[in-house]
Backbone bond lengths (Angstrom), bond angles and torsions (degrees), N, CA, C in turn:
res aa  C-N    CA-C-N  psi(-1)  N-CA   C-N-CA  omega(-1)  CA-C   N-CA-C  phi
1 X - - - 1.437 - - 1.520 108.43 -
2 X 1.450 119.65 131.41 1.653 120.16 176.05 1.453 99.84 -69.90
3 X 1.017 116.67 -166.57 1.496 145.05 148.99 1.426 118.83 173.86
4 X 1.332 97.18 142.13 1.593 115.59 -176.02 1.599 136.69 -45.91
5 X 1.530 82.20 -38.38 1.697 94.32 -174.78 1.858 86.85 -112.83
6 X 1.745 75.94 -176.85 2.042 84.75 -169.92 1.333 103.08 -101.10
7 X 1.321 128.69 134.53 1.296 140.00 -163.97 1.466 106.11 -112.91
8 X 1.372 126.11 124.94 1.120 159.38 -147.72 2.051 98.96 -83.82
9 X 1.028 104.20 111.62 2.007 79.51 166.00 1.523 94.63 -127.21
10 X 1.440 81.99 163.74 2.075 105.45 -160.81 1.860 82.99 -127.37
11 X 1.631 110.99 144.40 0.723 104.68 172.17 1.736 90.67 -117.93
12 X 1.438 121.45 155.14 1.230 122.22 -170.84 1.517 84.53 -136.99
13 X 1.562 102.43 145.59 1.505 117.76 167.93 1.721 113.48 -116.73
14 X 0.907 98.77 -51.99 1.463 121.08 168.34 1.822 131.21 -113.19
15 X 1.153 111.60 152.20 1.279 132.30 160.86 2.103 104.14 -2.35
16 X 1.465 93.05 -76.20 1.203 106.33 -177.32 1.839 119.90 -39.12
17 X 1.212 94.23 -61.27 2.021 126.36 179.78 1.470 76.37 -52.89
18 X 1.241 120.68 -78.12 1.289 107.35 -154.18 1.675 124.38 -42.06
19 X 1.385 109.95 -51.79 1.057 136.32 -170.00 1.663 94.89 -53.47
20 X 1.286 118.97 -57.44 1.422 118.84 -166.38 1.741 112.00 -82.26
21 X 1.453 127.28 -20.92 1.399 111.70 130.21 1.004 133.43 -38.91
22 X 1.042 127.86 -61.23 1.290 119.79 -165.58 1.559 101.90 -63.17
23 X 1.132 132.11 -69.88 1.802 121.00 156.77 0.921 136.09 2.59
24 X 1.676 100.46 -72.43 1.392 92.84 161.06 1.572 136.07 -58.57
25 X 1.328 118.69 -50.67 1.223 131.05 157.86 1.866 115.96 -33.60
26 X 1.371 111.68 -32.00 1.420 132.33 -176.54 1.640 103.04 -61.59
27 X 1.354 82.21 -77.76 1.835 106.40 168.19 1.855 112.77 -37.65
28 X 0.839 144.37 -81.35 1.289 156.54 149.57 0.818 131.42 3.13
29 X 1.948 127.19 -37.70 0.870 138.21 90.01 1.650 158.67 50.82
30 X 1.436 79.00 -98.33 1.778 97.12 170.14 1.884 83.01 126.18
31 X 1.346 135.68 -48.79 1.089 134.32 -113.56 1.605 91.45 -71.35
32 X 2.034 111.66 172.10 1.428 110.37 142.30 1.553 109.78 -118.48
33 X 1.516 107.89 160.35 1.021 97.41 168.38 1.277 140.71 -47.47
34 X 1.418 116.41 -25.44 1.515 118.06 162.99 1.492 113.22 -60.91
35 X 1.433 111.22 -38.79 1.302 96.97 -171.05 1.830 110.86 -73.10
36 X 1.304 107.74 -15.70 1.294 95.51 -175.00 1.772 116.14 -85.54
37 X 1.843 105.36 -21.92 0.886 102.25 161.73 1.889 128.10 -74.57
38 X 1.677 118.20 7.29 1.023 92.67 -178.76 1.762 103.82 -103.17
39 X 1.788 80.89 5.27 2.225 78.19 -176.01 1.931 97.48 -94.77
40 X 1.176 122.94 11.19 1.440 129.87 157.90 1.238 127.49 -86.56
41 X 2.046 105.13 -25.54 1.217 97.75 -165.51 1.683 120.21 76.47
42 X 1.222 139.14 16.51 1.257 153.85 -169.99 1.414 103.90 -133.46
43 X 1.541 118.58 169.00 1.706 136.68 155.81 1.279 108.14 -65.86
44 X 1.282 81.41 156.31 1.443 102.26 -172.94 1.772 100.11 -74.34
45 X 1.791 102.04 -39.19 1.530 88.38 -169.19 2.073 100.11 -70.64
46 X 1.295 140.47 -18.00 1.138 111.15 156.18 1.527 130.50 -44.22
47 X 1.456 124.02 -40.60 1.308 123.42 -169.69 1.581 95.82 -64.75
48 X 1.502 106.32 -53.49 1.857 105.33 156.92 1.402 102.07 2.17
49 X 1.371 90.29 -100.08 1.776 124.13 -154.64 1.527 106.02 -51.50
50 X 1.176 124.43 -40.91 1.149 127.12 125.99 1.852 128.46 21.88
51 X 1.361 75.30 -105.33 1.448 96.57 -172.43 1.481 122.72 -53.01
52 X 1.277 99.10 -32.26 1.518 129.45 -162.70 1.496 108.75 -85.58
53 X 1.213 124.27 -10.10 1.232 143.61 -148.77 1.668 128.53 36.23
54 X 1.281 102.28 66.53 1.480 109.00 -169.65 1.316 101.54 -104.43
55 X 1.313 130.54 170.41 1.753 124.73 -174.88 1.985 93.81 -83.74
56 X 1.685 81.10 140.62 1.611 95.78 -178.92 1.610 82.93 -155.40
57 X 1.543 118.06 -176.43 1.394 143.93 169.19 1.375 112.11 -52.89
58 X 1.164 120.73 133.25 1.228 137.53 160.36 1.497 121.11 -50.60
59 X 1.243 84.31 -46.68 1.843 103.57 178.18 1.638 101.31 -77.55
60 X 1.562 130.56 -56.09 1.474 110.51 -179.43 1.110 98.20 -59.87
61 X 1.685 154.85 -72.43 1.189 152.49 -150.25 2.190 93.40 -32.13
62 X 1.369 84.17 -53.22 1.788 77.29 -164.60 1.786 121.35 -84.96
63 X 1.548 84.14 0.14 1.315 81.36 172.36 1.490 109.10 -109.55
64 X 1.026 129.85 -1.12 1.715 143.64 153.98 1.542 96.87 -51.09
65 X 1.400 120.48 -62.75 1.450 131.43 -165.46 1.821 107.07 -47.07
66 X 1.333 93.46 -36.77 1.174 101.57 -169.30 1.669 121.99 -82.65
67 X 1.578 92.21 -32.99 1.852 103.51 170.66 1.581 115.11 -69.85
68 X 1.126 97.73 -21.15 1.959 90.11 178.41 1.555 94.53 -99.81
69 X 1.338 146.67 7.04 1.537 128.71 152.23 1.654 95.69 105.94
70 X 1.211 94.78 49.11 2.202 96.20 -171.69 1.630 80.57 -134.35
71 X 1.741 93.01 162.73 1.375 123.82 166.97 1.027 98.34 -137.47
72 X 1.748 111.63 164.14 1.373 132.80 -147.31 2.272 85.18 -124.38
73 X 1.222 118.99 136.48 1.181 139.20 156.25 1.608 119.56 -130.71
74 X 1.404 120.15 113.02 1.208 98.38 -172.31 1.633 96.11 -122.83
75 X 1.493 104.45 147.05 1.509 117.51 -165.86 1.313 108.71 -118.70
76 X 1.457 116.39 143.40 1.380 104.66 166.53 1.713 140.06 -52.43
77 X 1.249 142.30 154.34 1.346 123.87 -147.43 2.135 87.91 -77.24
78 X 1.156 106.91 -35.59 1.466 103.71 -161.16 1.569 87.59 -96.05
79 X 1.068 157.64 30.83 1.259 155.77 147.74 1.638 115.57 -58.20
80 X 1.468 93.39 116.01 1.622 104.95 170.93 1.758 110.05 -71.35
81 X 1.235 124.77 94.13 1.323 125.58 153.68 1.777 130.28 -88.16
82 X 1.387 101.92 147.19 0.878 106.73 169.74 1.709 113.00 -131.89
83 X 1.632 120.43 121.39 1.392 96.49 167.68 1.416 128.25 -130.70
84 X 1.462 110.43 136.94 1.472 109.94 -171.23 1.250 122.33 -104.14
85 X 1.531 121.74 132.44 1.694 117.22 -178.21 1.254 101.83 -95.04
């Protein structure tokens, strides 16, 4: 898929990484966490817990990903990547 503008990738290892991608990605945005928690349907202190990398849903985690305008690629840990915009 092209795209116009330059798209940002986060690499997340853990809980934590993750959490603070998505933030950032949040931030970047425009969004607040309320607002992202009200396009989940959830609290705000989940988007919290969230962010922070505290245990939450699998499914909000990926559907967070999805309210700030991100997609999910997941690679093997020993996977040689390369990516080009």
């Amino acid at each position: 898929m092209q795209h116009s503008e330059a798209t940002s990738f986060y690499r997340a290892v853990d809980a934590a990484s993750l959490g603070r991608s998505i933030a950032d990605a949040r931030k970047e945005v425009g969004l607040t966490q309320q607002d992202v928690a009200e396009k989940l349907g959830v609290t705000r202190g989940t988007i919290v817990r969230l962010e922070h990398g505290e245990p939450v849903s699998i499914v909000i985690a990926m559907n967070a990903i999805r309210a700030v305008g991100r997609d999910v690629a997941l690679v093997p840990r020993f996977a040689r990547l390369q990516v080009k915009q």
